[in-house]
N, C-alpha and C positions, 0 to 999 in steps of 0.2 A: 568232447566225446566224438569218437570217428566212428563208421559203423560200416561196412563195405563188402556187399554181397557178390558174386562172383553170376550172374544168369545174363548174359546180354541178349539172348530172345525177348527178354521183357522189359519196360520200361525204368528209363534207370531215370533218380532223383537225386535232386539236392535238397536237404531238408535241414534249413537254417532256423537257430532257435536257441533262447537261456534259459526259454520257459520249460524245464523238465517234465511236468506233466503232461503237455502239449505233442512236447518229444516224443513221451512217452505212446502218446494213444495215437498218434501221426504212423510213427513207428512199425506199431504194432498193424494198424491198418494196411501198412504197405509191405510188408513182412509174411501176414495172413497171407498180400496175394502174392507173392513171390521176387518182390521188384528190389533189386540191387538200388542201395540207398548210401547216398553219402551223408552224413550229419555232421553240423560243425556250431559252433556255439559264437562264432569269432564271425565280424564283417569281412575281415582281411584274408580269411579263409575262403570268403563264397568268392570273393573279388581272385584269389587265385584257383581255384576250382573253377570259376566260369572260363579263367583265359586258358586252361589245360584241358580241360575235358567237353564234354558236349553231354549236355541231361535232355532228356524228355520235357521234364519240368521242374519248375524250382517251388518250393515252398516255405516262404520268408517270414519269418518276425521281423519287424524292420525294427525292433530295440535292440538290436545287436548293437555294440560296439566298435569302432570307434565313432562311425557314423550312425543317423537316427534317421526314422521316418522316409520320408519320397526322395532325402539327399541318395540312398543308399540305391530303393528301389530305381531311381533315375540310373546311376551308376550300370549296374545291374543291365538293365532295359538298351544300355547303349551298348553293351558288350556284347550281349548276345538277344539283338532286337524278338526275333522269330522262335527265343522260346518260351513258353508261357510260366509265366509268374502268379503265382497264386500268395497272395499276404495275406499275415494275421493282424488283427486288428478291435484292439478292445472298446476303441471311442466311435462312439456311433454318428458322433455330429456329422451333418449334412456337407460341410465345407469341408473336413475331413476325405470323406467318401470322395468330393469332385476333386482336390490333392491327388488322392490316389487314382480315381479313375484318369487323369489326367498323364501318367506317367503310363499306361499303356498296359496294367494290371490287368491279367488274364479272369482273375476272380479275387474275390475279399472274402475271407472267412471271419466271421463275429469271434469275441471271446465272453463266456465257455464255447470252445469250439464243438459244433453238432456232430455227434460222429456220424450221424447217417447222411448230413451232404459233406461230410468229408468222405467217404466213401462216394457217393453220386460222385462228388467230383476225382476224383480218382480214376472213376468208372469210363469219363467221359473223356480223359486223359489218355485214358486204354484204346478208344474207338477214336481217336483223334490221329493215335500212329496209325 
């Protein structure tokens, strides 16, 4: 699924995911506030999207495929160090969290995802440009 809004005044997204619900209310949340959003379901997809384009922010399920977990997010993080990376992440384990916080993770969002600190963060996205 591609999705590609045309407003460059406002912040533009990558919004990586298989999870269609997620997508969905991700989606919707950044839609609400006007922000040109790319989405893609595919690793290989954000890995060419990040080397073409330049996002505000990224917002990653790291079970994309081909690759999984902090392989991808590292990936990611080396190509375009300075933009912020937000993952989703269903395993709460503490080793988990230090993996990710380790690869340079701008925020981790639980799963079910909260929609109200996905908007906070969103928010904070906004006042950051």
């Amino acid at each position: 699924m591609k999705v590609m809004l045309e407003k460059p005044d406002r912040l533009t997204v990558l919004l990586a995911s298989k999870d269609t619900f997620f997508t969905e209310m991700v989606l919707g949340i950044l839609h609400e506030n006007g922000y040109p959003v790319v989405v893609t379901e595919s690793c290989g997809e954000v890995l060419e999207y990040m080397l073409d384009k330049e996002f505000d922010f990224v917002i990653m399920d790291p079970d994309l495929e081909p690759l999984m977990g902090s392989d991808a997010i590292k990936i990611v993080k080396k190509l375009k160090p300075n933009t912020p990376l937000i993952t989703v992440n269903d395993e709460s384990s503490f080793e988990t969290g230090i993996k990710i916080a380790e690869t340079g993770v701008f925020f981790r969002l639980g799963k079910p995802v909260d929609e109200k600190m996905t908007k906070d963060i969103v928010k904070l996205m906004e006042k950051k440009k």
